[in-house]
VOGU-3710 file (C-alpha; in Angstrom, 3 decimals, decimal comma):
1> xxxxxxxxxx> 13,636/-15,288/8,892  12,987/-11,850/7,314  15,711/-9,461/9,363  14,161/-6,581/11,688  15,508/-3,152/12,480  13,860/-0,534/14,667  14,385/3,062/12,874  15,936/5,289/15,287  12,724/7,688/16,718  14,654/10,770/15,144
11> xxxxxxxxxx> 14,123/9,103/11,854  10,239/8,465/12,638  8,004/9,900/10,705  4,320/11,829/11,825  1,291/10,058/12,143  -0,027/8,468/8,529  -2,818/10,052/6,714  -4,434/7,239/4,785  -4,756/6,958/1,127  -7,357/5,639/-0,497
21> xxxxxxxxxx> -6,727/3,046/-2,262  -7,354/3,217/-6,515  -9,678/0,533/-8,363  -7,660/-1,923/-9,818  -7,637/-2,748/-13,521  -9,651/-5,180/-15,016  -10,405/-3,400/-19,092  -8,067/-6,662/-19,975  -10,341/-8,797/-19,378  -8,830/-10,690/-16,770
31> xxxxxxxxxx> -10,042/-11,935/-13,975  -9,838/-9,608/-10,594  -6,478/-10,243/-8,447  -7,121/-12,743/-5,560  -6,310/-9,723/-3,305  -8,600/-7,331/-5,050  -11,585/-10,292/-4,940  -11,045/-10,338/-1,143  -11,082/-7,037/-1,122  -14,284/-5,809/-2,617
41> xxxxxxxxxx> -16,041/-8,828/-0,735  -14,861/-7,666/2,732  -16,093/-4,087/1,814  -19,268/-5,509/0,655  -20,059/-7,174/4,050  -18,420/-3,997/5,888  -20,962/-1,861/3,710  -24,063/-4,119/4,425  -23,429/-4,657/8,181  -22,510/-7,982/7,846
51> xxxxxxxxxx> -18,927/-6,955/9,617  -20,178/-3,999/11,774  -17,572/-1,375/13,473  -15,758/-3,287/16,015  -15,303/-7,074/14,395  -11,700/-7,859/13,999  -10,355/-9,491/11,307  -7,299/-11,394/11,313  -4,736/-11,794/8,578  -4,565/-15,796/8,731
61> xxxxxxxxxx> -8,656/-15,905/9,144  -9,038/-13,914/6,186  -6,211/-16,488/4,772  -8,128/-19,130/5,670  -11,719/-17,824/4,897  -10,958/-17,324/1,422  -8,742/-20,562/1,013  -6,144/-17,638/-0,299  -2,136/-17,343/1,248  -1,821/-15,216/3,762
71> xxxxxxxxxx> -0,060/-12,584/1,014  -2,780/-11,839/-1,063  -5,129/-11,590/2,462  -2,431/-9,140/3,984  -2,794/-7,132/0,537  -6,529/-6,829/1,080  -6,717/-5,647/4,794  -3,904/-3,280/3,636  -6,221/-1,917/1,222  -9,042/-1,734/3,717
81> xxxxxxxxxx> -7,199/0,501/5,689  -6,379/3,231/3,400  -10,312/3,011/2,988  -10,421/3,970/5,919  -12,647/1,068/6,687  -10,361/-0,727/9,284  -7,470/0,285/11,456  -5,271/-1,387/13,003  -5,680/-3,236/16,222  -3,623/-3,489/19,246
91> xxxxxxxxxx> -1,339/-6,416/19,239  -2,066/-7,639/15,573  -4,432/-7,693/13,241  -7,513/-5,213/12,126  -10,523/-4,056/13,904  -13,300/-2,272/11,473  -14,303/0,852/11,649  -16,950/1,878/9,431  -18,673/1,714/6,051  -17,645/2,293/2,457
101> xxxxxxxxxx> -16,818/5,969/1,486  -19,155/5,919/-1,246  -22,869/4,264/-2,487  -21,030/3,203/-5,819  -18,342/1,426/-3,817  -20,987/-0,483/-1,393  -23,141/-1,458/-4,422  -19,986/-2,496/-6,202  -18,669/-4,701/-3,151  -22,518/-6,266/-2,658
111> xxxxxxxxxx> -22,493/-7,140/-5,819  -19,810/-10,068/-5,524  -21,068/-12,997/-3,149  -19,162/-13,933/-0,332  -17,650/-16,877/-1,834  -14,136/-19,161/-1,374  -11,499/-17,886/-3,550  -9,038/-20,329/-5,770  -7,310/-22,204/-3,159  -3,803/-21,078/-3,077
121> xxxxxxxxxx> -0,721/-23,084/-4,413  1,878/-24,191/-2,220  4,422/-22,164/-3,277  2,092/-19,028/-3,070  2,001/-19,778/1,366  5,801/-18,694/1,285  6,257/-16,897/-1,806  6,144/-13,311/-0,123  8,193/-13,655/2,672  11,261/-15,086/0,610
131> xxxxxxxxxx> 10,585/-11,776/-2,076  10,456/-9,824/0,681  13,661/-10,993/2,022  15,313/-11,498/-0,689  14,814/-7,940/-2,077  15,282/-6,341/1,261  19,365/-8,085/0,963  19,483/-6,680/-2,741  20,262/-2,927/-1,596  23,590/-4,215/-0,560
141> xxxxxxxxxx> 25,009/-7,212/-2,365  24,360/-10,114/-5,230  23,017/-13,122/-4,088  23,307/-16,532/-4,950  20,129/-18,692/-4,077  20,329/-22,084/-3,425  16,987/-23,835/-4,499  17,749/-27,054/-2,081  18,251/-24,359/1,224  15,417/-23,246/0,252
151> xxxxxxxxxx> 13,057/-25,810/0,190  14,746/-27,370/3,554  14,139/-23,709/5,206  10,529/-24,364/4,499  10,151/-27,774/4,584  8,745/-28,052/1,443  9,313/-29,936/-1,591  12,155/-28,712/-4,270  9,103/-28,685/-6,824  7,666/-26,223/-4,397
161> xxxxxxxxxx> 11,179/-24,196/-3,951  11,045/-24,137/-7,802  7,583/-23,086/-8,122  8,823/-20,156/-5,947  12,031/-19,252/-7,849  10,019/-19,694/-11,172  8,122/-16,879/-10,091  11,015/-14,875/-8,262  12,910/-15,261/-12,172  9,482/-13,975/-14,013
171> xxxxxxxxxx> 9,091/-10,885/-11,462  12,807/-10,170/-13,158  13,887/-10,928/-9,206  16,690/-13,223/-9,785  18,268/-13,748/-13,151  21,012/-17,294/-14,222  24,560/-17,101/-14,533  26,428/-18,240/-17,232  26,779/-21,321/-15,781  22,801/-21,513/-14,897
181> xxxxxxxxxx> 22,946/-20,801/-11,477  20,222/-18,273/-9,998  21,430/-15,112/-8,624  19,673/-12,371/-7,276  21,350/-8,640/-8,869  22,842/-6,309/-6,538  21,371/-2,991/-7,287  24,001/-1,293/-8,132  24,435/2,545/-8,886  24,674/0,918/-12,709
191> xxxxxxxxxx> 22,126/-1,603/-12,725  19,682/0,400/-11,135  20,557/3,188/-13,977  19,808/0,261/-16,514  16,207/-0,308/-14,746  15,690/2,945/-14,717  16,334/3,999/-18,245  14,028/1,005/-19,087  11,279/2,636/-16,764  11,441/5,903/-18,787
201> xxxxxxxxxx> 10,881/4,156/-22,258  8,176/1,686/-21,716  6,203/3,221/-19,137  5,558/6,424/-21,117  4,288/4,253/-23,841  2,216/1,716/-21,584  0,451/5,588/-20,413  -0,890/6,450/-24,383  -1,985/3,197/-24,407  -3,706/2,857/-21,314
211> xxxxxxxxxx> -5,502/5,844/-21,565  -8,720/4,828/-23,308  -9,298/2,290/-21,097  -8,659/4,498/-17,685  -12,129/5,048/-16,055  -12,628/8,699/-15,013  -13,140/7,829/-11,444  -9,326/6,600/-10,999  -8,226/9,767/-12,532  -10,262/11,895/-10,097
221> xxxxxxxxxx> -8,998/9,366/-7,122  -5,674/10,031/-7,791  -5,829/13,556/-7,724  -7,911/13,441/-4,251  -5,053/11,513/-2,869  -2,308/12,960/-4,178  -3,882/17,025/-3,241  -4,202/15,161/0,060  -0,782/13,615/0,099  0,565/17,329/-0,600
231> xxxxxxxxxx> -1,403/18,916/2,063  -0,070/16,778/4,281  3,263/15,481/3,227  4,952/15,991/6,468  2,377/13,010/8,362  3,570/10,454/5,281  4,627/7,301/6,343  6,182/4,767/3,897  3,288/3,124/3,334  1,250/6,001/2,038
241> xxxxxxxxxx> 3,590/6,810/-0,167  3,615/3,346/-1,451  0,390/2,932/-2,163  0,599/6,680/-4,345  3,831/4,861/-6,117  1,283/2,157/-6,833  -1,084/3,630/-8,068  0,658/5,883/-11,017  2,981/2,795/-12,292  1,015/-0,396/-11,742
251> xxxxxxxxxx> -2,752/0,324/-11,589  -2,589/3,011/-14,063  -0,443/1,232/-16,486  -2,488/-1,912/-15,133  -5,007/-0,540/-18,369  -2,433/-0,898/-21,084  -4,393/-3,721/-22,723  -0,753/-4,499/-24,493  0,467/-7,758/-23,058  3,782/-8,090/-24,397
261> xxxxxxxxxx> 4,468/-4,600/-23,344  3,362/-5,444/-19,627  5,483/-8,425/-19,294  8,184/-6,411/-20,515  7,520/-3,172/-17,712  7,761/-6,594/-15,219  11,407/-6,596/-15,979  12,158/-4,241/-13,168  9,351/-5,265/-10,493  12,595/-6,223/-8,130
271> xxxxxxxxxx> 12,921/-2,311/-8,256  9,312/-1,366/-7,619  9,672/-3,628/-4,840  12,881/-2,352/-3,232  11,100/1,016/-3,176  8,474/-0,439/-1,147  11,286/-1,734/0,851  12,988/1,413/0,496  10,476/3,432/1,720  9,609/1,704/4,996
281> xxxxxxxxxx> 13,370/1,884/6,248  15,678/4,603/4,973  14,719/7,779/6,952  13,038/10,688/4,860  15,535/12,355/2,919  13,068/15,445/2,076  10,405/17,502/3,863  8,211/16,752/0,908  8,692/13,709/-1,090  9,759/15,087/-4,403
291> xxxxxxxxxx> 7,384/12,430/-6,526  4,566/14,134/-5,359  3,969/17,226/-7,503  6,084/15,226/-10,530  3,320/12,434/-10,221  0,342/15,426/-9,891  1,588/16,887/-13,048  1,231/13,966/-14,719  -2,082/13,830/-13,472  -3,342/16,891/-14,485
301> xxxxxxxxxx> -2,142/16,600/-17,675  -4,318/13,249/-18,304  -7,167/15,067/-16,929  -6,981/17,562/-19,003  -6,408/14,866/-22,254  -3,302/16,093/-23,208  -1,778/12,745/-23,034  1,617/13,164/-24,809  2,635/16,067/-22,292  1,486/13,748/-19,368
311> xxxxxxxxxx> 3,910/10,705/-21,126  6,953/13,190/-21,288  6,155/14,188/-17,676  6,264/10,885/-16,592  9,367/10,396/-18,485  10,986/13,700/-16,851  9,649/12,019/-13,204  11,530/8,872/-14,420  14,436/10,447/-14,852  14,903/13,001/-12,029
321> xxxxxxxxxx> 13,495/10,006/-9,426  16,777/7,508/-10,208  19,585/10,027/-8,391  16,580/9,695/-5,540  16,389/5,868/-5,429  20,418/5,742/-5,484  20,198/8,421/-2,631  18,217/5,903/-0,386  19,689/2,561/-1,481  23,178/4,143/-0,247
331> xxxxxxxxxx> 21,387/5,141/3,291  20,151/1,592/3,576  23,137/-0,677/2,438  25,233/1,791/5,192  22,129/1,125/8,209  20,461/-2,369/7,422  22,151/-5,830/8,674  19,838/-8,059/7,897  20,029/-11,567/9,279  21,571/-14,421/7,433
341> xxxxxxxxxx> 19,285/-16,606/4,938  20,493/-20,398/4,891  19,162/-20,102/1,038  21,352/-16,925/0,537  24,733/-16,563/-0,632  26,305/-13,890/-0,719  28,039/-13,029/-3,662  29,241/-9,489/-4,099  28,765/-6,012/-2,231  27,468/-3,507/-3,754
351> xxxxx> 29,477/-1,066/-5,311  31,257/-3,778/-7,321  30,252/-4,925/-10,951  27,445/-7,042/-11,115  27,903/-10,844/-11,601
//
């Protein structure tokens, strides 16, 4: 069970101001995300009137709909909303609330019929709730996790508990011992240094290269959002500011078109995770999130095509943003208690050197 803490109201922040979501990638050649499918179809019928203002739509119908897990249907509504195309309803779940903000985004959407999706694998029905909790535990101590817990937890098979910690190992999630035991890394004041200086090298390079390949439109998106985000950084919730962290280091790099350099910048996605994390429970630190006008300089920089300034100001943002993420990981290992994990063990708190 994923551990829940109410943030003290003082600690609240202002009403969100959506962000609209970015186009994701697809110059690779690869075939669109499950959530991003699910997501242009949905905006498709939204567009057309086929889901008029007022239908809600449920996370496990959507699941089920699409013969897709419930994560990459959750990611999908979440991107409907900062569309502003549904909100959310009262109790659980969405309710729409308009059309698409542009003709090229309703044509795009009606283009894909409403089909079923790839049914989803087993270990893809749990698979986010044991990263999320697994990563949420990280901020404070190492972890040892115990594939046979984890499958009873579940009740699933232990092919389906190692599906799941195949996957949690190639996210760079949880990493084996010398004696070939999984473990999930503390992050540490020094290990999340080492991510960081690993950020700094290979996502400047993964920008140069993606930058051919970056349609115009995502460019001009991002600037929209991030003018907005500025404007009104004081109504920000953590999930806004999520999806603006999403959008500069995965869908932007998303266009590298270099695969071995992509599966390297996966590495560290137990750190672009935690920030999610991060984000949604340590209070606001600033009045303005500092990432802001680093990420809009980037931004500007690409617009302009001066592409080797925009790399080195991504690499400055790297490097200025990992006092930040220590900053926040200390709030949060002093204010979260999460709940016990029978897969879980606990190995070391943070603060001492990683196993």
């Amino acid at each position: 069970m994923t551990a829940k803490r109410t943030r003290p109201a003082a600690t609240q922040r202002g009403k969100t101001r959506k962000v609209a979501a970015a186009p994701a990638p697809a110059a690779s050649g690869a075939m669109p995300r499950l959530y991003a499918r699910a997501f242009e179809i949905l905006a498709g019928q939204i567009a057309d009137g086929t889901l008029p203002p007022g239908t809600k739509l449920l996370e496990s119908h959507v699941a089920e709909g699409f013969g897709i897990s419930r994560a990459p249907a959750r990611q999908a509504l979440a991107r409907l909303e900062a569309d502003g195309l549904v909100a959310r309803a009262e109790g659980h779940g969405y309710v729409v609330t308009g059309a698409a903000q542009s003709a090229r985004a309703a044509d795009r959407a009606r283009a894909i019929a409403p089909i079923r999706l790839k049914p989803a694998a087993s270990w893809e029905r749990i698979y986010s709730e044991v990263e999320a909790g697994i990563v949420a535990r990280t901020s404070f101590a190492s972890w040892r996790v115990i594939e046979a817990e984890l499958a009873k937890c579940y009740n699933v098979s232990r092919t389906v508990a190692r599906d799941v910690i195949a996957r949690l190992h190639q996210r760079g999630i949880i990493k084996k011992d010398d004696k070939s035991r999984w473990y999930a890394p503390g992050l540490t004041r020094d290990y999340v240094a080492e991510l960081y200086e690993l950020r700094w090298v290979l996502e400047p390079a993964a920008l140069i290269n993606a930058m051919p390949r970056v349609p115009p439109d995502l460019l001009r998106q991002m600037r929209r959002n991030l003018d907005d985000a500025i404007a009104r950084a004081k109504e920000l919730d953590g999930a806004a500011l999520d999806v603006l962290e999403a959008e500069m280091h995965v869908t932007l790099l998303g266009y590298c078109g270099n695969r071995t350099l992509m599966e390297a910048l996966g590495l560290y996605q137990s750190l672009l995770i935690a920030h999610s994390f991060l984000y949604s429970w340590a209070p606001p630190l600033y009045p303005t999130e500092p990432f802001l006008p680093e990420h809009l300089k980037v931004v500007e920089r690409l617009q302009a095509g001066r592409v080797t300034e925009a790399a080195k100001a991504l690499e400055d943002h790297l490097r200025i943003s990992l006092d930040r993420a220590v900053a926040r990981l200390d709030v949060v290992a002093r204010e979260f208690k999460p709940d016990p994990l029978p897969y879980l063990e606990m190995m070391r708190p943070v603060g001492d050197a990683r196993a």
